[in-house]
C-alpha positions in Angstrom: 0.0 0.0 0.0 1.3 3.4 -0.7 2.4 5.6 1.8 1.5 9.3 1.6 4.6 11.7 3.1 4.8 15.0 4.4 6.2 17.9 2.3 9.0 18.2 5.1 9.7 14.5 4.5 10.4 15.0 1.4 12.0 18.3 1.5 14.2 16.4 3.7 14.9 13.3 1.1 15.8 15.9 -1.6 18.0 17.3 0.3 20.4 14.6 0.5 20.7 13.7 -3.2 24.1 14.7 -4.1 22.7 17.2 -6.7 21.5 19.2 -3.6 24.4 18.8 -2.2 26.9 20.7 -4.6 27.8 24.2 -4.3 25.9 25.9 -7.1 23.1 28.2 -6.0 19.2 28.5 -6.8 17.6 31.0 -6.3 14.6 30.0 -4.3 12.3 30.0 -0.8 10.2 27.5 0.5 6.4 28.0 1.1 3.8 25.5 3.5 2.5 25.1 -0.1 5.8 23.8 -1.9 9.0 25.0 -3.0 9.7 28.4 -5.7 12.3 29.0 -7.2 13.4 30.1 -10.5 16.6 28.9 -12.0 17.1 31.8 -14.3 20.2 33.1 -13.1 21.9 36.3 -14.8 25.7 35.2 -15.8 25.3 32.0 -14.0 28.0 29.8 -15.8 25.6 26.6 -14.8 22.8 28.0 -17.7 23.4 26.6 -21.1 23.3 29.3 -23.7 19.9 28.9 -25.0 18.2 29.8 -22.1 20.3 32.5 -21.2 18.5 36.0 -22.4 20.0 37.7 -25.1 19.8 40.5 -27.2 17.9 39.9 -30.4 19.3 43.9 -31.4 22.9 43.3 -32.4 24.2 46.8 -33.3 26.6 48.8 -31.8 25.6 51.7 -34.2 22.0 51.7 -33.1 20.7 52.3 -29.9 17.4 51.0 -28.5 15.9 53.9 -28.0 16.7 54.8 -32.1 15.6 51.1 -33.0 12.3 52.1 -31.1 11.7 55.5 -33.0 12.3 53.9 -36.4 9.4 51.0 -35.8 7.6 53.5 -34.8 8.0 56.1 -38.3 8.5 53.3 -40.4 5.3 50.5 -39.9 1.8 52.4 -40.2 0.6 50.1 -37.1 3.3 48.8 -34.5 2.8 46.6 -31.4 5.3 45.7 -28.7 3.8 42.7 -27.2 4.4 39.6 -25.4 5.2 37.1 -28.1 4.2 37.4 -31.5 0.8 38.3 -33.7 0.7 34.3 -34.6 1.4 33.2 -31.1 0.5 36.0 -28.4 1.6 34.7 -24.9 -0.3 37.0 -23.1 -4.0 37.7 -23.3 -4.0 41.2 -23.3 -1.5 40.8 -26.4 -4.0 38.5 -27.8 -7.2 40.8 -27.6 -5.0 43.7 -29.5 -3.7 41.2 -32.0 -7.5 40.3 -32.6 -8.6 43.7 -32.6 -6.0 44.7 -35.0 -6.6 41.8 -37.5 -10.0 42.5 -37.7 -9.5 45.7 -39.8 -7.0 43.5 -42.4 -4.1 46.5 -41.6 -0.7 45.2 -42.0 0.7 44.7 -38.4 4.2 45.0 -37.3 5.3 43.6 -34.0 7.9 42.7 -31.7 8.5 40.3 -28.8 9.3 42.2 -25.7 10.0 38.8 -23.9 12.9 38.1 -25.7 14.7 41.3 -24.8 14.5 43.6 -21.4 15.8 46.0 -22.9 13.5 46.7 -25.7 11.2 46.2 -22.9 12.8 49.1 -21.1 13.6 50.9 -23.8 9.6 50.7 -25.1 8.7 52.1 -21.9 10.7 54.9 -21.5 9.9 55.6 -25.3 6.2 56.0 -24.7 6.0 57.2 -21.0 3.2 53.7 -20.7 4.3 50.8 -18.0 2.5 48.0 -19.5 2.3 45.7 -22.4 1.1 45.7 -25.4 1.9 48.7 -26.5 0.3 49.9 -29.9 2.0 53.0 -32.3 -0.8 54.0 -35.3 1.1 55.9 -37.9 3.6 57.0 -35.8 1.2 58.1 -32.4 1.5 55.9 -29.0 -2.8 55.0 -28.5 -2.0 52.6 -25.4 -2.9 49.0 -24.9 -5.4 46.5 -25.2 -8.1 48.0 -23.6 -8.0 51.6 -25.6 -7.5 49.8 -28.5 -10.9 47.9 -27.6 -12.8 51.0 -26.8 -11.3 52.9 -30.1 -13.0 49.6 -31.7 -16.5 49.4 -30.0 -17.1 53.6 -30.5 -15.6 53.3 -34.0 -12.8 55.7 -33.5 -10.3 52.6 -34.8 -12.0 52.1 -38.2 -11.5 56.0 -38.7 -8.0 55.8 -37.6 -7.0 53.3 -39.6 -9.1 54.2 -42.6 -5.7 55.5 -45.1 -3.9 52.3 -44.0 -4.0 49.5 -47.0 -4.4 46.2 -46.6 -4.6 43.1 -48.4 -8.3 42.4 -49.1 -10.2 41.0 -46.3 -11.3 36.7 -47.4 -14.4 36.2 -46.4 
């Protein structure tokens, strides 16, 4: 029959495997419900390269805060968002990305998860704390939610009115 153990039991087993037992650090704090931790560790040498973050902007040339201003002249509509117009990873990102599609406008976008400091550099840009972040022809509207109301009052359609698109399938 099995035995069901207590989470300091086990907290206790895991702590003598010899992988617990090495010298590299986690960060990480222990809750009644379980243990939290992440194991993303800036400039630990223990993270393989892959899942290290990295800079997806490679120019010493350009800064962010240029790379942010020509997104923002060049593509008639322009979204910072977590993840990307095919695969949002948020649901506020999602409901823009929706919004957006419904009016057939070519969409730019970038991933703000794959670099802080776009992320940073987005936010000092446009004076806005959260994500996404949607530029029409070169004005900052806001987020999800604006975007949304522009939509439902019919302010969007007129915004976006001189913007071509492909023809919408039906």
């Amino acid at each position: 029959m099995a035995r069901l153990l207590s989470s300091n039991a086990v907290l206790k087993a895991i702590a003598t495997l010899p992988a617990a037992l090495s010298s590299r650090n986690v960060i990480g704090s222990f809750y009644p419900s379980g243990l939290k931790y992440s194991t993303s560790v800036p400039g630990d040498p223990g993270t393989h390269e892959d899942f290290r973050p990295t800079n997806k902007i490679q120019s010493s040339d350009v800064s962010l805060k240029d790379v942010v201003e020509q997104d923002v002249k060049e593509n008639p509509v322009m979204i910072y968002m977590k993840g990307v117009p095919d695969f949002p990873q948020c649901g506020f990102s999602s409901l823009a990305v929706r919004v957006l599609k419904h009016y057939n406008v070519p969409l730019s976008a970038r991933n703000i998860l794959e670099d802080a400091e776009l992320k940073s550099a987005v936010k000092a840009f446009s004076h806005w704390p959260t994500f996404p972040q949607i530029f029409i022809k070169g004005e900052f509207i806001g987020g999800s939610d604006i975007i949304l109301n522009m939509h439902q009052n019919g302010e969007l359609k007129e915004k976006l009115k001189d913007i071509v698109g492909s023809p919408k399938l039906e």
